[in-house]
C-alpha positions as CSV (number, residue, x, y, z in Angstrom):
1,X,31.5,-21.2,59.7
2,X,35.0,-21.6,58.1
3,X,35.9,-22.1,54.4
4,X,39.0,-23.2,53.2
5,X,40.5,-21.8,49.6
6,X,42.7,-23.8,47.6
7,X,44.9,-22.2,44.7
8,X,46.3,-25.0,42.5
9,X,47.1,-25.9,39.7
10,X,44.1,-26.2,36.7
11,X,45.0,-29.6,35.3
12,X,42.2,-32.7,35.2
13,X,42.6,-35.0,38.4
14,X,43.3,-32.3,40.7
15,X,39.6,-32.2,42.2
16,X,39.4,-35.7,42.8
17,X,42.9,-35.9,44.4
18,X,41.9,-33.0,46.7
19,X,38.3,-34.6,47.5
20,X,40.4,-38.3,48.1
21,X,42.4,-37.1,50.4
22,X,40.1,-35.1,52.2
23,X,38.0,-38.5,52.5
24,X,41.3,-40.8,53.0
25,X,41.1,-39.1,56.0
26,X,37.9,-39.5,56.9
27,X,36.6,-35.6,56.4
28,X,33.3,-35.0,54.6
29,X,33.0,-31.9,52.5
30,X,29.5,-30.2,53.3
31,X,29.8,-27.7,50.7
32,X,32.1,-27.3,47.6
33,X,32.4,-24.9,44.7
34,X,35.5,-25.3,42.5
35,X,36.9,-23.4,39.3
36,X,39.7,-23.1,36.9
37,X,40.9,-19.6,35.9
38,X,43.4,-20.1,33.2
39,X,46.6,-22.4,34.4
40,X,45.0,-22.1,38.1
41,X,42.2,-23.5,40.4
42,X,40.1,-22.4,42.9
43,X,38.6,-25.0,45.2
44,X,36.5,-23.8,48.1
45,X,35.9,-26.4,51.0
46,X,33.2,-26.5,53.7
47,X,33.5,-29.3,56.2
48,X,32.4,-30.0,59.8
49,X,36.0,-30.0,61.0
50,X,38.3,-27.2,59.6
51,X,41.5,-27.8,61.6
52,X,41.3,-31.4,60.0
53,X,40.9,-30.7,56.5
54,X,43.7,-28.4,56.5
55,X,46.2,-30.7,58.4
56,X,45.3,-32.8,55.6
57,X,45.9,-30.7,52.9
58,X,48.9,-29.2,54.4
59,X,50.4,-32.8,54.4
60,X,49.0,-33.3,50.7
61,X,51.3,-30.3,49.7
62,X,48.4,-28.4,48.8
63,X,48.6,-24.1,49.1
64,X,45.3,-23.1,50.7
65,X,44.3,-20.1,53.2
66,X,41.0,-20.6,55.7
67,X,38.5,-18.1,56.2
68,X,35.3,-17.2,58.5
69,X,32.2,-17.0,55.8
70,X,28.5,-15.4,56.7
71,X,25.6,-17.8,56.5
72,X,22.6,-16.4,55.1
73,X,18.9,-18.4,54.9
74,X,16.9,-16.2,52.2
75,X,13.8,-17.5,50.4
76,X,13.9,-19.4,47.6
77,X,12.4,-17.1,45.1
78,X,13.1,-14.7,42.0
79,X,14.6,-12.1,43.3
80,X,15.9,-12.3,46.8
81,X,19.6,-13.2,46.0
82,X,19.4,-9.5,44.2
83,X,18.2,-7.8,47.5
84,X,20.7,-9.8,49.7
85,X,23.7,-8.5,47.3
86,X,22.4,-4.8,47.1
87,X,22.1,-4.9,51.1
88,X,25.9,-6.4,51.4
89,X,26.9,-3.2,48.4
90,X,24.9,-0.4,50.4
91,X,27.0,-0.9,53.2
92,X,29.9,-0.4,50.7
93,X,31.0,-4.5,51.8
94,X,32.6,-6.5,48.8
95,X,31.4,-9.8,48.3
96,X,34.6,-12.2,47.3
97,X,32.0,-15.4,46.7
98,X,28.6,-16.3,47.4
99,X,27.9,-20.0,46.6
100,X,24.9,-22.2,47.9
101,X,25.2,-24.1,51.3
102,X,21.4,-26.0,50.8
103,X,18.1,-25.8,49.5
104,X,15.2,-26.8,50.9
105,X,11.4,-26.3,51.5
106,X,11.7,-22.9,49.7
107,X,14.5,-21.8,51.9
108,X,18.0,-21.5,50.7
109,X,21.4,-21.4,52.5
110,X,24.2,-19.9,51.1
111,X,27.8,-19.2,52.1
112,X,28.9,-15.0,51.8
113,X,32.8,-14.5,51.7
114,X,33.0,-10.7,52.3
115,X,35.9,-8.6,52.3
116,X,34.5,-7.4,55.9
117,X,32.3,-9.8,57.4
118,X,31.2,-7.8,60.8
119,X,29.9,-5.0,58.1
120,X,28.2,-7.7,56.1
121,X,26.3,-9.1,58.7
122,X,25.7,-5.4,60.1
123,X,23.8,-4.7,56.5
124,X,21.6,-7.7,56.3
125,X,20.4,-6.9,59.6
């Protein structure tokens, strides 16, 4: 699964703009998590069609990177976000963002953005 990153600017407006375009244009965002740091924002985009979403936000004069992200179904209790984390640090594997994909039936589904994915996924094996 890909995510896309988007560094803009932090001023009010600039979400919706982002998520109008992206549905001007007929993409639907799956999962977003979005936050301003000081005079910048950081938008992170799931959709179901990657190469779409960044034509579009190329032609919206938008800066944005993509990047592969590691899927992870846990269980939905106290606790198990802790042991996925400690897995991903024991095989000395930082973790750039975790965010959650879905939540259901006491399973949840979250998005990992590692700074080595193939060693990610080798520690939560």
């Amino acid at each position: 699964m890909e995510e896309i990153t988007v560094i803009t600017e932090n001023k009010v407006g600039i979400l919706a703009d982002i998520c109008e375009l992206l549905g001007s244009n007929g993409i639907n965002v799956e999962s977003i998590s979005a936050q301003g740091i000081g005079d910048s924002g950081v938008v992170r985009i799931i959709t179901g069609d990657t190469t779409s979403a960044a034509k579009a936000l190329s032609k919206g004069g938008y800066r944005f990177s993509t990047s592969d992200v590691l899927v992870v179904k846990v269980n939905d209790v106290p606790g198990e976000l802790g042991k996925v984390a400690r897995r991903i640090a024991r095989g000395n594997v930082g973790i750039e963002c975790i965010y959650l994909l879905s939540k259901q039936k006491g399973v949840m589904e979250l998005a990992i953005k590692a700074d080595n994915l193939a060693k990610a996924r080798n520690a939560l094996k």
